[in-house]
C-alpha positions in Angstrom: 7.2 0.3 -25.3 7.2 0.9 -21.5 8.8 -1.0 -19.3 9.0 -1.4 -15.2 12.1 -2.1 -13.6 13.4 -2.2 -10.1 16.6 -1.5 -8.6 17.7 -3.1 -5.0 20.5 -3.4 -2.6 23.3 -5.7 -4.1 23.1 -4.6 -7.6 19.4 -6.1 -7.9 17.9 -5.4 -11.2 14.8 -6.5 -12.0 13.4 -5.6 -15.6 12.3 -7.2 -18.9 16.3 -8.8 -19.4 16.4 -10.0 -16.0 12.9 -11.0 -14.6 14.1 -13.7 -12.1 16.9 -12.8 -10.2 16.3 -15.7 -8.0 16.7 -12.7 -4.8 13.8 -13.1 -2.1 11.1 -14.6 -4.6 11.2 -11.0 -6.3 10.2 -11.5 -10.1 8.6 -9.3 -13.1 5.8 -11.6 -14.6 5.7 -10.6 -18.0 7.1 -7.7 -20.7 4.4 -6.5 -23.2 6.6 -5.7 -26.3 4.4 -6.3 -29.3 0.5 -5.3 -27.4 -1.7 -2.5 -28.8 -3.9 -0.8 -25.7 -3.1 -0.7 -22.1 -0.8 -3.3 -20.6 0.2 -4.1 -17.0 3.5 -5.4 -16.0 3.7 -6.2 -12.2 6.8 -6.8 -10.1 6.2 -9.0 -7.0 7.8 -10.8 -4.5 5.6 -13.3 -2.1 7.0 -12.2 0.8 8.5 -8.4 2.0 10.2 -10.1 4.8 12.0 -12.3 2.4 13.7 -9.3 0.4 17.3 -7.7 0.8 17.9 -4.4 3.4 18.6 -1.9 1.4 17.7 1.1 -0.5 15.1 0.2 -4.2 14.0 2.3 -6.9 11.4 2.0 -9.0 11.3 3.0 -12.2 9.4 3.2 -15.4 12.0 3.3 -18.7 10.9 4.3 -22.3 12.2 1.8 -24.4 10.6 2.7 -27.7 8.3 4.7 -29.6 6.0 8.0 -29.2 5.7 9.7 -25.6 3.3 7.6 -23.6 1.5 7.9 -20.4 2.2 5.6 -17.4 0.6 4.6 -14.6 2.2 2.6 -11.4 0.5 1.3 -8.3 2.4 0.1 -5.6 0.8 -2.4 -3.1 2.7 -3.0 -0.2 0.9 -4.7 3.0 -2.8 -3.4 3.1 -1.5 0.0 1.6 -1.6 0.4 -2.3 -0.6 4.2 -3.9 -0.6 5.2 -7.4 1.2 7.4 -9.4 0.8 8.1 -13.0 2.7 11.0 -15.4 4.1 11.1 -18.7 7.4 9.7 -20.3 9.1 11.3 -23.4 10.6 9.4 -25.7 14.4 10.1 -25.2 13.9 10.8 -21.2 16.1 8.8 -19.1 14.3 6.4 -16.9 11.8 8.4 -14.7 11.6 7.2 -10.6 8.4 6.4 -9.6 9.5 5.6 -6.0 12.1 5.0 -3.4 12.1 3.0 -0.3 13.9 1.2 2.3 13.9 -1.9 3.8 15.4 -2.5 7.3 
């Protein structure tokens, strides 16, 4: 079990216990626990402008199970970048990205 989670100004947390922190629209839409094959988690909020300033972290976080591949695409705006590695099981959570919002 991998999961995405995102960490914000304020003490944001976004993940599979928290997926509505009722902050700027930002939400996780789903956690796949219990899906064979490739599953896609996204975390979204409707609008950038409505987000805290601050500093955020993305994450991936390997909840359970063998060591598993990841892969996490980031679309903010018109611009969209991927990044993809492998997570060990026992690893802390791995950053996938920072960035800042002024």
């Amino acid at each position: 079990d991998l999961d995405l989670r995102m960490r914000g100004p304020n003490g944001l947390d976004v993940s599979w216990e928290n997926t509505n922190p009722g902050v700027g629209g930002i939400i996780l839409d789903r956690d796949f626990r219990f899906s064979p094959g490739p599953a896609q988690e996204n975390i979204c909020a409707p609008l950038i402008s409505a987000m805290p300033e601050g500093e955020y972290e993305i994450y991936v976080d390997h909840w359970d199970g063998l060591d598993k591949s990841y892969q996490v695409r980031i679309i903010a705006g018109d611009k969209s970048t991927s990044y993809q590695g492998q997570i060990n099981a026992g690893d802390p959570d791995k950053i996938i990205h920072t960035f800042k919002l002024d």
